[in-house]
DSSP file (Angstrom, degrees, kcal/mol; ACC not computed):
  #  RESIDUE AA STRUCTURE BP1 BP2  ACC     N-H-->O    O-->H-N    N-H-->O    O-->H-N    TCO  KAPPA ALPHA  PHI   PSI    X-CA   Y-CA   Z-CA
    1    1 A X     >        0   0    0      0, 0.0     4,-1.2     0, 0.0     0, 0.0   0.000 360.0 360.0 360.0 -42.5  -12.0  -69.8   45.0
    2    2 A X  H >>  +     0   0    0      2,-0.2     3,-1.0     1,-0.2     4,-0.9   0.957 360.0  61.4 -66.7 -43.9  -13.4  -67.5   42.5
    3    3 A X  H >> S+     0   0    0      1,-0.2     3,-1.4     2,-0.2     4,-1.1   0.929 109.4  44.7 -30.7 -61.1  -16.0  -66.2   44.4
    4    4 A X  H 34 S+     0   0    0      1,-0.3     4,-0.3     2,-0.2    -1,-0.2   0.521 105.4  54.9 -66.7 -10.1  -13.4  -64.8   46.8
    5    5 A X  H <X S+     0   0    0     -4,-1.2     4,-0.5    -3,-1.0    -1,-0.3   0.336 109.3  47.4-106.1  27.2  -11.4  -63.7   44.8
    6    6 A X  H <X S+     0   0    0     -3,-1.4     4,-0.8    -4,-0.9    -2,-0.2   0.369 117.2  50.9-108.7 -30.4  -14.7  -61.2   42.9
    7    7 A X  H  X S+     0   0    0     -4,-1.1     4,-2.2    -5,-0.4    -3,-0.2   0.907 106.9  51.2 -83.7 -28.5  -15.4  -60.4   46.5
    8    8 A X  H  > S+     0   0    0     -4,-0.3     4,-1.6     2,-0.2    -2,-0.2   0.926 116.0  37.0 -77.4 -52.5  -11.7  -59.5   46.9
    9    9 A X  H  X S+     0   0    0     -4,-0.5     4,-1.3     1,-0.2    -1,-0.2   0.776 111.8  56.2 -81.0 -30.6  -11.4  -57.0   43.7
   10   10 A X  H  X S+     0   0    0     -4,-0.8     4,-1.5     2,-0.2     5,-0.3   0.945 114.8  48.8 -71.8 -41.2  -15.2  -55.5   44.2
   11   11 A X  H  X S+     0   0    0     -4,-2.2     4,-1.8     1,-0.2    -2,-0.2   0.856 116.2  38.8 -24.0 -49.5  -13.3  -54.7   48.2
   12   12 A X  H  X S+     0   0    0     -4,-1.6     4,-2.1     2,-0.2     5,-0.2   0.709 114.8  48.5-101.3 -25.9  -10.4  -53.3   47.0
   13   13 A X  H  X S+     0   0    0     -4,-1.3     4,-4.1     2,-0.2     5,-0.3   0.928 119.7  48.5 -76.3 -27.2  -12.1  -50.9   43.5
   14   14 A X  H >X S+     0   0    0     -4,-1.5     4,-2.1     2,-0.2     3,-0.5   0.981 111.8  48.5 -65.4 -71.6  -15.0  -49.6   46.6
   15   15 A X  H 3X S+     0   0    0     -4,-1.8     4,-0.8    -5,-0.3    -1,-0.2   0.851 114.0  44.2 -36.8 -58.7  -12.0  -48.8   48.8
   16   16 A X  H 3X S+     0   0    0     -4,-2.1     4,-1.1     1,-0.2    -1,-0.2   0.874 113.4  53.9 -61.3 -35.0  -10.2  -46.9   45.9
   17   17 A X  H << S+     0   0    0     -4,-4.1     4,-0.5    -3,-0.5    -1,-0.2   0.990 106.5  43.7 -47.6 -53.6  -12.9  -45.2   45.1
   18   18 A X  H  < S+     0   0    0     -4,-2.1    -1,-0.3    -5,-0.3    -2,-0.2   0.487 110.9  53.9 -91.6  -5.8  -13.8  -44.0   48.0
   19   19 A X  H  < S+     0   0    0     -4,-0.8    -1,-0.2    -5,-0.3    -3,-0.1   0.706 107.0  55.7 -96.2 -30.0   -9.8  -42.7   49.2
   20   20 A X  S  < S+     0   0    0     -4,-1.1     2,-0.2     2,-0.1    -2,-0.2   0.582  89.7 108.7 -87.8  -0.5   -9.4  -40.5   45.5
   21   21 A X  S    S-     0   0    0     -4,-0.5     2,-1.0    -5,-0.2    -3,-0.0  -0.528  74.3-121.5 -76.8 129.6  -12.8  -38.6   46.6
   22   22 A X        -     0   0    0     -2,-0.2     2,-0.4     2,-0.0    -2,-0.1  -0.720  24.8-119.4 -78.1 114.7  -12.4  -35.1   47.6
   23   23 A X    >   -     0   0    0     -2,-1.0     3,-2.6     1,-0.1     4,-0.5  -0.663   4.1-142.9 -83.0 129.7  -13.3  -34.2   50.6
   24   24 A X  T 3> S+     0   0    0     -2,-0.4     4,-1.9     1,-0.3    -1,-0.1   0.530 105.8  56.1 -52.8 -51.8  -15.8  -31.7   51.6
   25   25 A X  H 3> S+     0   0    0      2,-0.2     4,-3.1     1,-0.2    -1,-0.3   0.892  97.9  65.3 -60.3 -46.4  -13.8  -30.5   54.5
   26   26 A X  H <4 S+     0   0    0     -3,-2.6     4,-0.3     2,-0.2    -2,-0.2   0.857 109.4  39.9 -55.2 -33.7  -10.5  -29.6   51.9
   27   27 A X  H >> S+     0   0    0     -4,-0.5     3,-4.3     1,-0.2     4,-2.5   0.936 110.1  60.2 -86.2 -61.4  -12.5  -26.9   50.1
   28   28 A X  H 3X S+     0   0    0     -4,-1.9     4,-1.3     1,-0.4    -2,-0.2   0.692 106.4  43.6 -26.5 -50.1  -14.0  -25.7   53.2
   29   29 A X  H 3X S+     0   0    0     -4,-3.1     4,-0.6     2,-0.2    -1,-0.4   0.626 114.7  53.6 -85.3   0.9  -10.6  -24.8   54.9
   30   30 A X  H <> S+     0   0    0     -3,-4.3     4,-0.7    -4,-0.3    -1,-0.2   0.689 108.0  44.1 -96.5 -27.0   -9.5  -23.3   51.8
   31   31 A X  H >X S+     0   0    0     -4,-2.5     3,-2.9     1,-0.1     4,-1.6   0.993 109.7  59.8 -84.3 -57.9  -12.3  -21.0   51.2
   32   32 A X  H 3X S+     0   0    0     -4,-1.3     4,-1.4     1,-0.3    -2,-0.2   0.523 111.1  40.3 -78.5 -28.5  -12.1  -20.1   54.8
   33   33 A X  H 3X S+     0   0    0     -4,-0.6     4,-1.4     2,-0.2    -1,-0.3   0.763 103.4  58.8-104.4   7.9   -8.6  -18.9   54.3
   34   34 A X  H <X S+     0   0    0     -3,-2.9     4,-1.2    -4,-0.7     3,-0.3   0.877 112.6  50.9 -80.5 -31.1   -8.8  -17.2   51.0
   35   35 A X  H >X S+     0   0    0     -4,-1.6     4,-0.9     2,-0.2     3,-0.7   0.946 107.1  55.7 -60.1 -48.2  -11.7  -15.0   53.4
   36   36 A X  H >X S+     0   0    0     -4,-1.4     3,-0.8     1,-0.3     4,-0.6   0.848 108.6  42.2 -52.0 -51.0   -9.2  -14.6   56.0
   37   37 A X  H 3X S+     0   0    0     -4,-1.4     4,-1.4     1,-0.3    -1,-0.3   0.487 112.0  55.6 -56.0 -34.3   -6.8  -13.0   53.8
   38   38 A X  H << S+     0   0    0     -4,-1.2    -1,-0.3    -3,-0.7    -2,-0.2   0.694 109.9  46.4 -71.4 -26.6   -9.4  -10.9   52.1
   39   39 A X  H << S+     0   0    0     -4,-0.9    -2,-0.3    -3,-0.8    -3,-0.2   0.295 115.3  44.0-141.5 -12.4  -10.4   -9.5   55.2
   40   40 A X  H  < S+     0   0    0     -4,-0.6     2,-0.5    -5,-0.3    -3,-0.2   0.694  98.3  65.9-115.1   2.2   -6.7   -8.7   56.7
   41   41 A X  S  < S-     0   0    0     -4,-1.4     2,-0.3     3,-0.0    -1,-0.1  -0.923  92.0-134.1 -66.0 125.5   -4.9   -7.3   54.0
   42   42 A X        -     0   0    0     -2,-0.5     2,-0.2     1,-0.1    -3,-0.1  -0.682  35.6 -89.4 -70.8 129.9   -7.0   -3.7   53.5
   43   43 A X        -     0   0    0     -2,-0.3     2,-1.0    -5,-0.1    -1,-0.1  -0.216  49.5-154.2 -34.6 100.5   -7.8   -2.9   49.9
   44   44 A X        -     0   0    0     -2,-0.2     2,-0.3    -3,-0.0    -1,-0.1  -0.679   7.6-158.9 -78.2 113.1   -5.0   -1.1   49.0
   45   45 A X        -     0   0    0     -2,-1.0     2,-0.7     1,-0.0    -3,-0.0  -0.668   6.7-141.4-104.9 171.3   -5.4    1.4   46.2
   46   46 A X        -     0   0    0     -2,-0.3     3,-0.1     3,-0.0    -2,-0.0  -0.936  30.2-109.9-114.7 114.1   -2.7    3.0   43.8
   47   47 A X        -     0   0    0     -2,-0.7     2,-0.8     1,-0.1    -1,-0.0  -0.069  34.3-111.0   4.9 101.7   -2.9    6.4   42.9
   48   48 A X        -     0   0    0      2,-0.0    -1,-0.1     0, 0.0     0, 0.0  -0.429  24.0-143.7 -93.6 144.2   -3.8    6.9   39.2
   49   49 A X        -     0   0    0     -2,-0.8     2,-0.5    -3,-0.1    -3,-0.0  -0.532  17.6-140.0 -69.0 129.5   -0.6    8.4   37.1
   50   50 A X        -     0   0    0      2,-0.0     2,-0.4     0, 0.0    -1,-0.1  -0.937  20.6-141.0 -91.4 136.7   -2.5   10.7   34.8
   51   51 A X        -     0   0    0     -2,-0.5     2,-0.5     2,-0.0    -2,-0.0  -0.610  10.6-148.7 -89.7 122.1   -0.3   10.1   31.2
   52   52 A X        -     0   0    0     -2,-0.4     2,-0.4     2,-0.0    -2,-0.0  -0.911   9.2-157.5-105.3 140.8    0.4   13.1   28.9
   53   53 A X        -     0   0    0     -2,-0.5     2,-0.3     2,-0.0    -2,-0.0  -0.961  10.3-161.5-127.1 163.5    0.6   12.8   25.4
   54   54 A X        -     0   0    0     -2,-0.4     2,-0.4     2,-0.0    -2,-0.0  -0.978  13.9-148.5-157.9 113.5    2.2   14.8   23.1
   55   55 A X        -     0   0    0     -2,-0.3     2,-0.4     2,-0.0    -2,-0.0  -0.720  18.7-162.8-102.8 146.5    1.0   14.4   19.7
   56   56 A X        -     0   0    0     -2,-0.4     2,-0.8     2,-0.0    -2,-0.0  -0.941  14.3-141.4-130.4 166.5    3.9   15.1   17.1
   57   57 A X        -     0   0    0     -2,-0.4     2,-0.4     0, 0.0    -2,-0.0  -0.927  20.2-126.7-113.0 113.0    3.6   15.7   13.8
   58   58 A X        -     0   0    0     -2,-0.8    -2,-0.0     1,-0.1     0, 0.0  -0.510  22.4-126.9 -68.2 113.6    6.4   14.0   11.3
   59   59 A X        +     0   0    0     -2,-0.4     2,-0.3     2,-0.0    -1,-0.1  -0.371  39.5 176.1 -52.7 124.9    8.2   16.6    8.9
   60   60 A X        -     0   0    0      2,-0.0     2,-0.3     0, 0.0     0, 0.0  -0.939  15.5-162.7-128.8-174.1    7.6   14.9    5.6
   61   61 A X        -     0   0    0     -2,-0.3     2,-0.4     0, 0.0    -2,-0.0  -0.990  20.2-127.9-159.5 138.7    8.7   16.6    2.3
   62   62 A X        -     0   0    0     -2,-0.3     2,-1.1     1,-0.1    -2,-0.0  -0.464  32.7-123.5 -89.2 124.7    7.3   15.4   -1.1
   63   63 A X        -     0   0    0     -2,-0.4     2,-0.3     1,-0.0    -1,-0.1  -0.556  24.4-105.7 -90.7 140.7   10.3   14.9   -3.1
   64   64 A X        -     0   0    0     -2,-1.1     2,-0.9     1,-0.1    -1,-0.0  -0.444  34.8-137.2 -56.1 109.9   10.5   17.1   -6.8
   65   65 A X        -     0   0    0     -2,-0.3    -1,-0.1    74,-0.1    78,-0.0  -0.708  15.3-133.9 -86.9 102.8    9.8   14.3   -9.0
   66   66 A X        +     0   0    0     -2,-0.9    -1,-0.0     1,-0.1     0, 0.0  -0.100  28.9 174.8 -59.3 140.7   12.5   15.1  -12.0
   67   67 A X    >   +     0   0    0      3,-0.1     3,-2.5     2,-0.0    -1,-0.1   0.321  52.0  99.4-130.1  -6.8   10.6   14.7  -15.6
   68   68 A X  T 3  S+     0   0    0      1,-0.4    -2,-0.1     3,-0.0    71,-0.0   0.519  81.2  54.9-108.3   4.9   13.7   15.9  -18.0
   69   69 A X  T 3  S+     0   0    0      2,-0.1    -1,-0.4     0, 0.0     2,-0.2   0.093  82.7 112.8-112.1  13.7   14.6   12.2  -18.7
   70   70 A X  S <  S-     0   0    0     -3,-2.5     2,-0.4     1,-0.0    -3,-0.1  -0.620  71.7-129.6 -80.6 155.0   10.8   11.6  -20.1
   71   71 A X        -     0   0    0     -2,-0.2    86,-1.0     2,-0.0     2,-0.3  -0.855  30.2-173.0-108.9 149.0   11.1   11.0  -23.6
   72   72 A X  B     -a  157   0A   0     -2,-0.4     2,-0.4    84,-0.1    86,-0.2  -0.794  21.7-124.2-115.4 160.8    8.5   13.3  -25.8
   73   73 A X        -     0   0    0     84,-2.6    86,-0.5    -2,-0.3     2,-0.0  -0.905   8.2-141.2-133.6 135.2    8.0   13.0  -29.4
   74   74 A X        +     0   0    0     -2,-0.4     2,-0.3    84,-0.2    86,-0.2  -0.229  38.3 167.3 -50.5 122.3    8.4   16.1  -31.5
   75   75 A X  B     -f  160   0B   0     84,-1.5    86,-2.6     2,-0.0     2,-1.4  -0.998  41.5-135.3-146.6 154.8    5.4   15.6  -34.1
   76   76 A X        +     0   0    0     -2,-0.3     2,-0.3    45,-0.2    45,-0.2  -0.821  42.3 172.0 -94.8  99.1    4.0   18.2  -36.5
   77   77 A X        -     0   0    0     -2,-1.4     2,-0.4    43,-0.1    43,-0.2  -0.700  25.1-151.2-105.9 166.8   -0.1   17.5  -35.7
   78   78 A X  E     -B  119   0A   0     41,-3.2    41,-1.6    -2,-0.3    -2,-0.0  -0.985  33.6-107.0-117.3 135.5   -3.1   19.7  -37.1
   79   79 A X  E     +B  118   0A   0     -2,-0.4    39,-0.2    39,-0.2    40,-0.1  -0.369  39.4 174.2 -38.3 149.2   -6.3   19.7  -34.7
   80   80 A X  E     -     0   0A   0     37,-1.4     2,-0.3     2,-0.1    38,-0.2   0.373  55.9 -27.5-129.8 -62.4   -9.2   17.6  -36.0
   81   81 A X  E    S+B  117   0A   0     36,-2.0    36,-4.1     2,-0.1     2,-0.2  -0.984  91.0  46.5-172.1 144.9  -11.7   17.7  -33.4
   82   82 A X  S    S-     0   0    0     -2,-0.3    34,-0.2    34,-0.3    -2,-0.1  -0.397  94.8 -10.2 109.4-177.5  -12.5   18.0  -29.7
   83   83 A X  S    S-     0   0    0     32,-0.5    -2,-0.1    -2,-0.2    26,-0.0  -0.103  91.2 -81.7 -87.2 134.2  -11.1   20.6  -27.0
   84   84 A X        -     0   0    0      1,-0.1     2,-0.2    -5,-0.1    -1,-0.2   0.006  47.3-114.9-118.2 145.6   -8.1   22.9  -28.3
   85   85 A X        -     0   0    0      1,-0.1    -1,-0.1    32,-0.1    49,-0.1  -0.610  28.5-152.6 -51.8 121.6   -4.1   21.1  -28.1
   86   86 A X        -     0   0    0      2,-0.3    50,-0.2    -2,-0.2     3,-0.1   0.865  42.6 -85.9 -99.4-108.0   -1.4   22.8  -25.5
   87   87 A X  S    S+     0   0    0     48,-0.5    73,-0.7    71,-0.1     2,-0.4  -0.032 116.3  39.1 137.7 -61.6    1.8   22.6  -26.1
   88   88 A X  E    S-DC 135 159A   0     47,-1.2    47,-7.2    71,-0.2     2,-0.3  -0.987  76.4-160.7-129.4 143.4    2.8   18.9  -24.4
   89   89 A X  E     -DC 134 158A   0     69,-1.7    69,-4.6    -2,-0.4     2,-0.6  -0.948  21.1-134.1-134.1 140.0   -0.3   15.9  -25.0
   90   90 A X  E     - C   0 157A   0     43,-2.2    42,-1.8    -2,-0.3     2,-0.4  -0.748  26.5-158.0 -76.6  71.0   -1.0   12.7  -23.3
   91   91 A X  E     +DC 131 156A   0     65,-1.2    65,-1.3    -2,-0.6    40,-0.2  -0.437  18.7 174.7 -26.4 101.5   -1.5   10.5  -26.2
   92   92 A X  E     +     0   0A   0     38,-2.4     2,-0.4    -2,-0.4    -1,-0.1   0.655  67.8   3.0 -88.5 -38.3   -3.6    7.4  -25.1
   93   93 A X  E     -D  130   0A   0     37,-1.5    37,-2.7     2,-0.0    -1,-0.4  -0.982  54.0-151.6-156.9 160.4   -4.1    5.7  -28.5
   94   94 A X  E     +D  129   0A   0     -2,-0.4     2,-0.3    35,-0.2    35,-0.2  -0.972  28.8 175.2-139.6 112.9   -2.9    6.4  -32.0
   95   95 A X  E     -D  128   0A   0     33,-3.1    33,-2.7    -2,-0.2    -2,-0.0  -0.939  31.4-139.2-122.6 142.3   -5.8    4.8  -34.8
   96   96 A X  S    S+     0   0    0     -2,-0.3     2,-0.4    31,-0.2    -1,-0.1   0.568  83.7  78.3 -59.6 -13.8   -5.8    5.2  -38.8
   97   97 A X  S  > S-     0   0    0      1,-0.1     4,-0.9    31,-0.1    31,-0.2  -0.877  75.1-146.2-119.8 145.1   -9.5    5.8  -39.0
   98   98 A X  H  > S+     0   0    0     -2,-0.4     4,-1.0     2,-0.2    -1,-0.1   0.637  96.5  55.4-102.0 -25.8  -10.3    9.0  -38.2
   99   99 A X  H  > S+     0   0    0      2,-0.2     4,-3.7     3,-0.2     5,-0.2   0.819 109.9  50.6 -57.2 -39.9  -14.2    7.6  -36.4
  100  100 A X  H  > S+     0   0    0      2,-0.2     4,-3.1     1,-0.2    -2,-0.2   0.975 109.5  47.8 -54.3 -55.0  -12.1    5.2  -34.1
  101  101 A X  H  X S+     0   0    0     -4,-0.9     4,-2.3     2,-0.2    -1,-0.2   0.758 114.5  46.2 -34.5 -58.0   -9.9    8.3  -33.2
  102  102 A X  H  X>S+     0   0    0     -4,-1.0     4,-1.8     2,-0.2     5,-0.5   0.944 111.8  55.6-111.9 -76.4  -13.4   10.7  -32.4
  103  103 A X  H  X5S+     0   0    0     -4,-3.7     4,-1.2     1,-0.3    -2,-0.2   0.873 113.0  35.6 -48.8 -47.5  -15.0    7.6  -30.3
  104  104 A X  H  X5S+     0   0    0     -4,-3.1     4,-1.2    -5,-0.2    -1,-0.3   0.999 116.3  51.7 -54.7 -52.1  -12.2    7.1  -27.8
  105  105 A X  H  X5S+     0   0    0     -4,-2.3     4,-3.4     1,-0.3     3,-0.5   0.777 113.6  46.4 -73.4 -32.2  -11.5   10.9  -27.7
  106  106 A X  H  X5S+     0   0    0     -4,-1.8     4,-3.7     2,-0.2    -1,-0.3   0.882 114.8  54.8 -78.3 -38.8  -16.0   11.3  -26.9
  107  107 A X  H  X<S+     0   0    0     -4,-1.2     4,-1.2    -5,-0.5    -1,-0.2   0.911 109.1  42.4 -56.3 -42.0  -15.1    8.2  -24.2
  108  108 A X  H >X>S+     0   0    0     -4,-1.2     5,-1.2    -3,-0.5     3,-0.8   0.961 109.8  53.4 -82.5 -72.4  -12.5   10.3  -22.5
  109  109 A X  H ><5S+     0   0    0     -4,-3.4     3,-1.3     1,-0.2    -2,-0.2   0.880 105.4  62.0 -33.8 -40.7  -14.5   13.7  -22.5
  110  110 A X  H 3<5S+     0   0    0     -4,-3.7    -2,-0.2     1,-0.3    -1,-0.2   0.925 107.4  41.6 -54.1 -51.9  -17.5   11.4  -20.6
  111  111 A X  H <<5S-     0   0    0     -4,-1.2    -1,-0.3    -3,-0.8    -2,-0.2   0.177 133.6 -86.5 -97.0  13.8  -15.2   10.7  -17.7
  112  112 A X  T <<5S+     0   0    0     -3,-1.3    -3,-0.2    -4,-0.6    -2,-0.1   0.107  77.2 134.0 139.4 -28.6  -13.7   14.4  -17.5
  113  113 A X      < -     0   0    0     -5,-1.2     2,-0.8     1,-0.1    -1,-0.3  -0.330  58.4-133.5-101.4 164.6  -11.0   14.8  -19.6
  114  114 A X        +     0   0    0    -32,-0.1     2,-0.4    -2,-0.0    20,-0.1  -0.863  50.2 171.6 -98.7  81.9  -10.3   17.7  -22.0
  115  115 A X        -     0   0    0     -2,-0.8   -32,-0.5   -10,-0.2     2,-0.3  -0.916  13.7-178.2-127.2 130.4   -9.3   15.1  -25.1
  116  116 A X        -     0   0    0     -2,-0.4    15,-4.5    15,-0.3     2,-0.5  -0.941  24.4-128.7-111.8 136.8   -8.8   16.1  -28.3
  117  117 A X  E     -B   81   0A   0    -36,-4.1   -36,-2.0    -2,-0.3   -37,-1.4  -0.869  28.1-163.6 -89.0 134.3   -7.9   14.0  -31.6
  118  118 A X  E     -B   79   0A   0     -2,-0.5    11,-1.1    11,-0.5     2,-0.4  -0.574  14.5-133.8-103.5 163.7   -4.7   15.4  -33.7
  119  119 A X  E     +BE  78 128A   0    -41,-1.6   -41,-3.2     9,-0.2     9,-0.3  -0.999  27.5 178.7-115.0 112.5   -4.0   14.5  -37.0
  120  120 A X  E     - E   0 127A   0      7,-2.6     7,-0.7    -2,-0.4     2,-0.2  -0.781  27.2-147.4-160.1 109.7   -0.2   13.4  -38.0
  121  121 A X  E     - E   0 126A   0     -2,-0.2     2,-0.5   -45,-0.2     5,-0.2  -0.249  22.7-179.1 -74.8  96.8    1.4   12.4  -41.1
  122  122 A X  E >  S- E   0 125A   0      3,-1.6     3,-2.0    -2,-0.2    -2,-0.1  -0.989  73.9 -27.0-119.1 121.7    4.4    9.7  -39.9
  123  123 A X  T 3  S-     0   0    0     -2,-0.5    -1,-0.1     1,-0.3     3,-0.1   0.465 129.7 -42.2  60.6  40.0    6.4    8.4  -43.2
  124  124 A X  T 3  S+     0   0    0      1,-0.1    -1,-0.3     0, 0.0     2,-0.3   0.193 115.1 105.3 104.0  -4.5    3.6    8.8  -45.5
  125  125 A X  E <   - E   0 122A   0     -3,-2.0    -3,-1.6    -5,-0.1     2,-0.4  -0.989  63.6-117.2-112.7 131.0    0.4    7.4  -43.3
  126  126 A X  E     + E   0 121A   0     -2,-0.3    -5,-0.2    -5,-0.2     2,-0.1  -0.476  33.8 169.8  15.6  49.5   -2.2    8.9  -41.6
  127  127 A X  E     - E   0 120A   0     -7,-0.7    -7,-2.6    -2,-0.4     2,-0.5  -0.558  23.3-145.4-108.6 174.0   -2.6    8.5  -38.0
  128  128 A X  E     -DE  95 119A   0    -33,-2.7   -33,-3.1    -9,-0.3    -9,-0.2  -0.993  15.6-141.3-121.1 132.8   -4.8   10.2  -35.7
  129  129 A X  E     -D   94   0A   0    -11,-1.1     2,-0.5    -2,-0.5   -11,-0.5  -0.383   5.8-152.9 -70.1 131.1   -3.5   10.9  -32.2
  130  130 A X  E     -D   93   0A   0    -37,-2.7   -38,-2.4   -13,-0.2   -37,-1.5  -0.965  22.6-175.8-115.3 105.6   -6.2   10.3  -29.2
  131  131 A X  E     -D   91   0A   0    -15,-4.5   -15,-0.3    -2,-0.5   -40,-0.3  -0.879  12.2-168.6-104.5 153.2   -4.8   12.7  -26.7
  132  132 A X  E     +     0   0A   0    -42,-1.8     2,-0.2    -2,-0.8    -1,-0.2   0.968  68.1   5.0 -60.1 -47.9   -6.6   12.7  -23.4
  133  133 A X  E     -     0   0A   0    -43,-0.3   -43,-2.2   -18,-0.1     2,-0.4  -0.861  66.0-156.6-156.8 141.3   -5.4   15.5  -21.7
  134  134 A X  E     -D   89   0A   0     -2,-0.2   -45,-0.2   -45,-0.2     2,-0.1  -0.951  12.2-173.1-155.9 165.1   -3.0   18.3  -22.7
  135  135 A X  E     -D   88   0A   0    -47,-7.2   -47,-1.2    -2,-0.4   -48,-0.5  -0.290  31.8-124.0-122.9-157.0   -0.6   20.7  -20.7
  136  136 A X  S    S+     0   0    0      1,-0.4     2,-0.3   -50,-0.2    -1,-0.2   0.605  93.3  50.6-112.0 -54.5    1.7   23.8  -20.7
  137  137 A X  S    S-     0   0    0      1,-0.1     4,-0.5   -49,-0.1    -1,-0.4  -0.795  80.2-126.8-112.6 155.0    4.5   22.2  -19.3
  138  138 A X  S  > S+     0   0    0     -2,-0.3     4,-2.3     1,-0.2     3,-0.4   0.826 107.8  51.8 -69.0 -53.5    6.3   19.1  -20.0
  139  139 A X  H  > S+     0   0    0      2,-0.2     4,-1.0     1,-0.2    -1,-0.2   0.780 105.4  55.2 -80.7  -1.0    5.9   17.7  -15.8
  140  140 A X  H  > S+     0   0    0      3,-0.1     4,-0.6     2,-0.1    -1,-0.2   0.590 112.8  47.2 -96.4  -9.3    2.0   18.2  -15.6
  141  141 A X  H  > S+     0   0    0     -4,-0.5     4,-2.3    -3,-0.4    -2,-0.2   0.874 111.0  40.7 -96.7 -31.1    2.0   16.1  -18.5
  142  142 A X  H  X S+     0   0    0     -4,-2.3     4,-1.1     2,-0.2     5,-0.2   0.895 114.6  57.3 -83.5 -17.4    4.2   13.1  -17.8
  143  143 A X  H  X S+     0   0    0     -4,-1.0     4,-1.8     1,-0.2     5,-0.2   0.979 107.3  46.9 -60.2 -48.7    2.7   13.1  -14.1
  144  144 A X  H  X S+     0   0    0     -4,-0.6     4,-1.2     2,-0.2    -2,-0.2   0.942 112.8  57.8 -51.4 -29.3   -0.8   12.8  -15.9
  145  145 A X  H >< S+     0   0    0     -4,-2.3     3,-8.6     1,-0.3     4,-0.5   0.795 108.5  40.4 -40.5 -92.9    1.1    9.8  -18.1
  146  146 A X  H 3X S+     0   0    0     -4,-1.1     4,-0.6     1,-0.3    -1,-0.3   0.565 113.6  47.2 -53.4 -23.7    2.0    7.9  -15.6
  147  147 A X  H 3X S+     0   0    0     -4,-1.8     4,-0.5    -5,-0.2    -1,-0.3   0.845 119.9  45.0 -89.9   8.0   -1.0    8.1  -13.5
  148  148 A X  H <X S+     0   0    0     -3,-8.6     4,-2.5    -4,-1.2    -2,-0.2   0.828  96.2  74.4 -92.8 -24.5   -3.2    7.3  -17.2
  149  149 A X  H  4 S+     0   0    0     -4,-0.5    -1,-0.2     1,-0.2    -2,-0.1   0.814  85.7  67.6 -57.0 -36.1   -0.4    4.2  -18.3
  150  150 A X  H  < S+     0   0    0     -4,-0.6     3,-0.3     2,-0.2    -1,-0.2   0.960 119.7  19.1 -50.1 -56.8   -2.6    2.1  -15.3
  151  151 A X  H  < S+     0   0    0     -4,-0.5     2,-0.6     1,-0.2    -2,-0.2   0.909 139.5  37.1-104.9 -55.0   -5.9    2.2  -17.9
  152  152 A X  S >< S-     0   0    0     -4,-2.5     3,-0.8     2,-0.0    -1,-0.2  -0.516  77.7-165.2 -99.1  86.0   -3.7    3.0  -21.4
  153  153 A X  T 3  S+     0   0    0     -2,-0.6    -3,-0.1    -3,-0.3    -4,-0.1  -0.387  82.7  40.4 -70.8 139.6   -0.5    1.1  -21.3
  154  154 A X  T 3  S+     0   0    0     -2,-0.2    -1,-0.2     1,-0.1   -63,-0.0   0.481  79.9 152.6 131.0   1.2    1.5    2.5  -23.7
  155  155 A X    <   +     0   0    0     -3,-0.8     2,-0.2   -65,-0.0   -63,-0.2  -0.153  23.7 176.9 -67.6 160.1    0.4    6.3  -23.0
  156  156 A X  E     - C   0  91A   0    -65,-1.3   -65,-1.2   -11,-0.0     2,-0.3  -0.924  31.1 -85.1-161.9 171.0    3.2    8.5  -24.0
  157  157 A X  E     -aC  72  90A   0    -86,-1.0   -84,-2.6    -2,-0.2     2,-0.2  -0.395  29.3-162.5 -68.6 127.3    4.3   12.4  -24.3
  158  158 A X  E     - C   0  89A   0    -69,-4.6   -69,-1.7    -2,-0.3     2,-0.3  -0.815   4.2-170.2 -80.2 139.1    3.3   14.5  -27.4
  159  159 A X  E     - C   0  88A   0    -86,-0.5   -84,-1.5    -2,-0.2     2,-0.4  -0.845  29.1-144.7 -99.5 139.3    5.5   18.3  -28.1
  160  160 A X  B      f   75   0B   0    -73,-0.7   -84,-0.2    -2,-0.3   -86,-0.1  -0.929 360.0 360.0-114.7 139.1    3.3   19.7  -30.9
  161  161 A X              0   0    0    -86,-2.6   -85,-0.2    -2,-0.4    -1,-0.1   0.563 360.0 360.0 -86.6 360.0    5.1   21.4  -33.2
């Protein structure tokens, strides 16, 4: 009884095998009609649209950056040393020792700037002023602030009296 029924299940997996098999014939009529079809529609072509472009250029306008609300401080300084004082100073650092002062200000001339150290007597001590940079007007110096406050926070406007 077992035998027949091991002959019976090896019958029936051959048989299923062999029905789920594609046949040879199925692709054949299917390539034969994708050809047909290739070969009675004519290649149609489309015209190509040539595209114009028009390049525009966007109005922009720099807005006037208003300064009149920087705060300055009025200070009576004397020159000490390095490149001559204007009128409004970036002030970078403020040091008692007059070497410290003289080292920054040499540090700042290496990388461009026209920096001077001031000398200025606030409630009976001694400081010296490191300015970087110094201007004519009050908005070419607080634009230099702001863009020097990124490497000396703390930068702020000088009016020398």
């Amino acid at each position: 009884m077992k035998k027949i029924l091991y002959v019976c299940a090896a019958v029936c997996t051959v048989f299923m095998m062999s029905s789920c098999r594609s046949k040879e014939s199925a692709y054949k009529k299917a390539y034969e009609k994708a050809k047909a079809q290739q070969t009675v529609a004519p290649a149609t072509t489309t015209p190509i649209q040539q595209v114009t472009t028009q390049t525009v250029t966007p109005v922009t306008t720099t807005p006037v950056a208003d300064y009149s609300n920087v705060t300055v401080r009025n200070e009576n300084v004397s020159f000490v040393e390095g490149s001559p004082l204007k009128q409004y100073g970036v002030v970078v650092a403020s040091v008692t020792i007059k070497s410290n002062g003289v080292a920054l200000m040499q540090k700042l001339a290496g990388q461009g700037y026209n920096s001077c150290v001031a000398q200025a007597q606030v409630n009976g001590q001694t400081y010296y002023r490191v300015v970087a940079c110094s201007y004519d007007t009050k908005p070419e110096a607080a634009q230099k602030r702001d863009q020097l406050e990124g490497q000396y926070p703390g930068a702020w406007l000088l009016y020398k009296k």
